[in-house]
C-alpha positions as a printed Julia matrix, in Angstrom:
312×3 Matrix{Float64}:
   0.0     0.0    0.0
   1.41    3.4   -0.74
   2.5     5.81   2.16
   0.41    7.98   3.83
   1.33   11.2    5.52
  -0.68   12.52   8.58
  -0.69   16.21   7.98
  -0.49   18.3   11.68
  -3.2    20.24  12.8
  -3.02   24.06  12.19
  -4.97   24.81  15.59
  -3.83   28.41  14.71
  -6.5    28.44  11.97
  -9.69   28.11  15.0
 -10.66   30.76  17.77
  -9.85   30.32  21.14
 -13.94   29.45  21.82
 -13.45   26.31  19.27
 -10.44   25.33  20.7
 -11.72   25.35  24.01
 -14.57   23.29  23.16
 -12.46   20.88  21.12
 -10.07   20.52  24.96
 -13.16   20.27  26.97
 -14.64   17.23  24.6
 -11.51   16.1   24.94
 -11.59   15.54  28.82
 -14.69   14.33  29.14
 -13.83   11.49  26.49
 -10.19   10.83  28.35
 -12.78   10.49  31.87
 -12.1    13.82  33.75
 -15.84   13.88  35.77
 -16.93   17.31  37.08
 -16.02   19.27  34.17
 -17.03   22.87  34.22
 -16.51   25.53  31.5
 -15.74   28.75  32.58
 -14.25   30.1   29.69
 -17.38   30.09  27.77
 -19.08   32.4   30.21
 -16.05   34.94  30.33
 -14.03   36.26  33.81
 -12.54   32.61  34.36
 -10.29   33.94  36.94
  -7.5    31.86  35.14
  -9.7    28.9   34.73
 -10.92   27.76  31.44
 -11.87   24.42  32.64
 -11.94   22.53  35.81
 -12.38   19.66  36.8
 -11.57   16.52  38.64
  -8.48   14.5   37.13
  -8.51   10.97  36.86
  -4.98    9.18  38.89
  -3.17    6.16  38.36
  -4.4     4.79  41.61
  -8.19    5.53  40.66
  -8.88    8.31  42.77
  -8.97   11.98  41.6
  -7.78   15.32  42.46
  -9.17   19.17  41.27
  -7.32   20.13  38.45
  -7.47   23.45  36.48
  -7.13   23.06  32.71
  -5.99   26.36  31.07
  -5.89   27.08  27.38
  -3.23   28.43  25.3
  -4.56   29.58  22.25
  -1.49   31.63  20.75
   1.49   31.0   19.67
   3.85   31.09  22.63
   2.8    30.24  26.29
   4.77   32.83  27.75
   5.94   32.82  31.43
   4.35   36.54  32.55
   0.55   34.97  31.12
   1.36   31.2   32.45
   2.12   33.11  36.12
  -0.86   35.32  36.32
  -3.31   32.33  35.5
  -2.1    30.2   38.09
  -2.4    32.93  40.39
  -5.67   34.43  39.48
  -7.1    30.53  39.26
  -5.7    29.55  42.9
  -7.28   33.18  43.94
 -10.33   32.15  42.51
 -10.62   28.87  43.72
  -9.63   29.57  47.42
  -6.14   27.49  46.95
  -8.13   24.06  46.4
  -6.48   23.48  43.37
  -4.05   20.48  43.52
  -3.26   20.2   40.13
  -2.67   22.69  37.02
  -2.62   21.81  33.56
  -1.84   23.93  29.97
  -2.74   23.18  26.8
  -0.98   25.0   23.91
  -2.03   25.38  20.32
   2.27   26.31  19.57
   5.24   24.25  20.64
   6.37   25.05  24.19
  10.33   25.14  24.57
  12.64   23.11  27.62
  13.22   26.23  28.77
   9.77   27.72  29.09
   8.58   24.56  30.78
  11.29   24.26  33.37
  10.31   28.38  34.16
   6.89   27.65  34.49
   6.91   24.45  36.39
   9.25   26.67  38.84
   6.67   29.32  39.32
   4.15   26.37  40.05
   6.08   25.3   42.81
   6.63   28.7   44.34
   2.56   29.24  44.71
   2.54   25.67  46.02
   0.68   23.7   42.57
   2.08   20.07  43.23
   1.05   18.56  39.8
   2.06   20.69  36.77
   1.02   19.24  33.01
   2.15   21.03  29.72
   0.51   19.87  26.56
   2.23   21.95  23.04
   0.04   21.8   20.55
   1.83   18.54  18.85
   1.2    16.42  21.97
  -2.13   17.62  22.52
  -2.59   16.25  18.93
  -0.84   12.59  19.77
  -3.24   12.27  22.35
  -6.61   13.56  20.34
  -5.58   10.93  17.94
  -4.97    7.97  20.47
  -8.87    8.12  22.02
 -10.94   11.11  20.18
  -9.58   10.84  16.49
 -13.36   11.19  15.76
 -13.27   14.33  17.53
 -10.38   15.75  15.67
 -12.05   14.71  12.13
 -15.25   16.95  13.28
 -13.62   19.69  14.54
 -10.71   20.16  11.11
 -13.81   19.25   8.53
 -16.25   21.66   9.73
 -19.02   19.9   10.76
 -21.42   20.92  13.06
 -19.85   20.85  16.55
 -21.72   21.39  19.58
 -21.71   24.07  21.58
 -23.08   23.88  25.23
 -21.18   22.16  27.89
 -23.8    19.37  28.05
 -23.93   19.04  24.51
 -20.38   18.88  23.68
 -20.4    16.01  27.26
 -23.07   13.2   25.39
 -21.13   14.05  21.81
 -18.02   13.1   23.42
 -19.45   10.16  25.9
 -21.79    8.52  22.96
 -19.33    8.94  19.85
 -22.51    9.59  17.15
 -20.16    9.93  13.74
 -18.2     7.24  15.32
 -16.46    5.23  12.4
 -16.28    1.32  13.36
 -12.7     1.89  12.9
 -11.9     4.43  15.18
 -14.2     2.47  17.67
 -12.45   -0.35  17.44
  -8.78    1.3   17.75
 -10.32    2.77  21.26
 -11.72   -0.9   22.48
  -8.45   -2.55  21.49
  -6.72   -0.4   24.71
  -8.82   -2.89  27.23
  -6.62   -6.18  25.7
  -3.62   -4.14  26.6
  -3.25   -5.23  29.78
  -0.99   -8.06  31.88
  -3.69  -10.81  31.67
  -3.2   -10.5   27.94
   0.31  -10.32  27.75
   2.01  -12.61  30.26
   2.32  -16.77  29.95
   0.44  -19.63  30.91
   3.06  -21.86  32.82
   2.98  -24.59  35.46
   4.27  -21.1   37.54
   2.61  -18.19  36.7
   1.86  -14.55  38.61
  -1.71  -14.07  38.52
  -2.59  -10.86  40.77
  -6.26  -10.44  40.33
  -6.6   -12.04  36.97
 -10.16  -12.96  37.34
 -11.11   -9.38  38.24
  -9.38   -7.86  34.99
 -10.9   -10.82  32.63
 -14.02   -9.62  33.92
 -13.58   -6.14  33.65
 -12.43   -6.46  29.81
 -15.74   -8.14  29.34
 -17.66   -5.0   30.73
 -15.75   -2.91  28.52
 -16.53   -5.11  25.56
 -20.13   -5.31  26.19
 -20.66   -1.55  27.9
 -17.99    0.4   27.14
 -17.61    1.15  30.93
 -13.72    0.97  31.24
 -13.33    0.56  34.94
  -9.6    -0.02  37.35
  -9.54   -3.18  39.02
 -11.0    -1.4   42.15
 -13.92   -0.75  40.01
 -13.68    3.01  39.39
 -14.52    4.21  36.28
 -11.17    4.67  33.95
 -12.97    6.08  30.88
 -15.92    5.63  28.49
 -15.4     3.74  25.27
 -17.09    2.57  22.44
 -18.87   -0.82  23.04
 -19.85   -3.58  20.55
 -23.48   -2.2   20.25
 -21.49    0.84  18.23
 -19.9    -1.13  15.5
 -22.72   -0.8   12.08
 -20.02   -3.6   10.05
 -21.85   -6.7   11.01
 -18.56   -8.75  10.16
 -16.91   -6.69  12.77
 -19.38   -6.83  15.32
 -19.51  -10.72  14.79
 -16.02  -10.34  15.13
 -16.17   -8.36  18.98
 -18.96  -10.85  20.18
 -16.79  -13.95  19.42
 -14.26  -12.21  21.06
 -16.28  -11.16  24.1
 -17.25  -15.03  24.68
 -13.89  -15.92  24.15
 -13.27  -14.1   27.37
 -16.01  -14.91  29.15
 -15.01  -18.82  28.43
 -11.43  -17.93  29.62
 -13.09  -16.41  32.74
 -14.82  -19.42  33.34
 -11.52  -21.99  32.91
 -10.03  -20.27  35.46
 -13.28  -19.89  37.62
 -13.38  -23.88  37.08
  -9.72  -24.45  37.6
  -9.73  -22.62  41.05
 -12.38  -25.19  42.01
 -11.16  -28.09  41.08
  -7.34  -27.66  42.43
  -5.82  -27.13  38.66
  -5.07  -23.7   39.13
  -4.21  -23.08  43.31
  -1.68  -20.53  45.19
   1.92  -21.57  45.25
   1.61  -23.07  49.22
   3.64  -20.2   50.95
   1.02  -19.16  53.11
   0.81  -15.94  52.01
  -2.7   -14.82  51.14
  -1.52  -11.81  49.09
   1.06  -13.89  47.17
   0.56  -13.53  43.55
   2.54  -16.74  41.98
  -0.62  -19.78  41.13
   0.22  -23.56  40.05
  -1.19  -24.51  36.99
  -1.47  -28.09  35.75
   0.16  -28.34  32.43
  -3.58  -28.69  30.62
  -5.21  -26.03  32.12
  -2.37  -24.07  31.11
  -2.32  -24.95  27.69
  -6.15  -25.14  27.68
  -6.21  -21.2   28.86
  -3.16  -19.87  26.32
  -5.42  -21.26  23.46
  -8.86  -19.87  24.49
  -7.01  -16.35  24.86
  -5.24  -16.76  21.82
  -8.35  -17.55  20.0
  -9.85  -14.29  22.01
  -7.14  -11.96  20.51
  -7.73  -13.77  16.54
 -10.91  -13.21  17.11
 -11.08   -9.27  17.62
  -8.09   -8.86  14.98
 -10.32  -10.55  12.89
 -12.29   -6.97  13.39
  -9.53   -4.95  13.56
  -6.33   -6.3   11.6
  -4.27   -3.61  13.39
  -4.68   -4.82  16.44
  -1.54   -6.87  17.6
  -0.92   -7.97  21.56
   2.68   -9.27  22.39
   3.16  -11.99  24.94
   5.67  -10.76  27.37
């Protein structure tokens, strides 16, 4: 097939009211949950958007999104709204976060992140206009296509919040790109053996199988990671053949190891330890598992021939 370049976005092109509504969509698909937009109303007080963010242990923290719609995020206007927004917000903001439409240099990063310590913000992000772009195309590539090809875009918070949370325009491509994230995870990637480190395998079988089926992306404590497309998006009936087989695929695996812990084929190593990760697995339960995953992960590139999951 012939080469294809991705052309950048030229976010210089939009207003700083469509490129605020094209952030906020953007936060709301990537599972930020309070999100209010102040910029839209004017007199932010250095707040454009805030929010609660999402953290790597599932819990979440106020955040202040701030949006840099000119060519240079200088340090004298990157100063003033972190002071005006912690003014405005009574110092409850944790976390601060920019997102430029231009490139942002070492330089200017390390200065701002130093005036972010001196008022005390303990969680700085910096987003130039290129990264902001990576990540649009990783989970809202749909939302970049509407917002470069003109097409109607809403315009109210709660509008723009179900466009980005029910993915209408949605191709079965892009859907698919965003549901092959849930596969990317340990119990996916790591070996059957007669030794094997399962840490709460069951509970992240079962919570790709939510995804699959709901599109409710959740941690293995059960919060909410993010919305994603579910099975009942894809039109292609191929493809959605495709996701179901894979969906039972999992569901079977769940239930080999469900059936396995019962009858002694899969059991902890013996130490004594309850919290000890390592399991014993009989040599056919093993084998009997690797090929009902294996068949799982055909299955959905059968969908989506991208899609590719290394065993580590």
């Amino acid at each position: 097939m012939p080469a294809r370049l991705v052309q950048r976005v030229h976010f210089e092109d939009f207003g700083g009211h469509e490129f605020e509504r094209l952030v906020f969509a953007y936060h709301v698909r990537a599972g930020w949950s309070d999100l209010a937009w102040y910029g839209q109303a004017g007199g932010d007080g250095g707040r454009d958007i805030l929010g609660q963010m999402p953290r790597d242990d599932g819990s979440s923290q106020a955040a202040v999104i701030q949006c840099a719609n000119r060519n240079t995020l200088t340090l004298a206007k990157a100063e003033g709204d972190m002071e005006a927004a912690l003014a405005a917000s009574s110092n409850t903001v944790a976390a601060f976060k920019f997102v430029a439409r231009g490139t942002v240099s070492a330089s200017r990063r390390d200065a701002v992140k130093d005036a972010a310590t001196r008022l005390g913000i303990r969680s700085l992000t910096i987003w130039s206009g290129v990264e902001f772009e990576e990540h649009l195309r990783l989970i809202g590539e749909d939302l970049l296509r509407r917002f470069c090809e003109g097409e109607e875009f809403p315009d109210r918070p709660d509008e723009l919040r179900t466009f980005a949370l029910d993915f209408p325009g949605l191709s079965d491509a892009d859907a698919l790109t965003q549901m092959a994230a849930v596969f990317q995870r340990p119990a996916f990637e790591t070996p059957f053996q007669q030794e094997s480190s399962l840490p709460a395998f069951q509970s992240a079988i079962e919570d790709t199988l939510a995804a699959l089926n709901s599109g409710i992306w959740r941690t293995r404590e059960g919060d909410v990671i993010r919305r994603i497309p579910s099975l009942h998006h894809l039109r292609d009936p191929h493809s959605k053949a495709q996701v179901i087989k894979a969906a039972q695929l999992v569901d079977r695996l769940r239930r080999i190891f469900v059936a396995g812990l019962r009858d002694n084929s899969i059991r902890p190593c013996g130490c004594g330890d309850p919290n000890c990760p390592t399991f014993m697995l009989e040599d056919d339960v093993a084998e009997l598992l690797d090929a009902t995953r294996r068949e799982a992960l055909e299955a959905f590139r059968g969908a989506h021939a991208p899609f590719v999951v290394r065993l580590g």
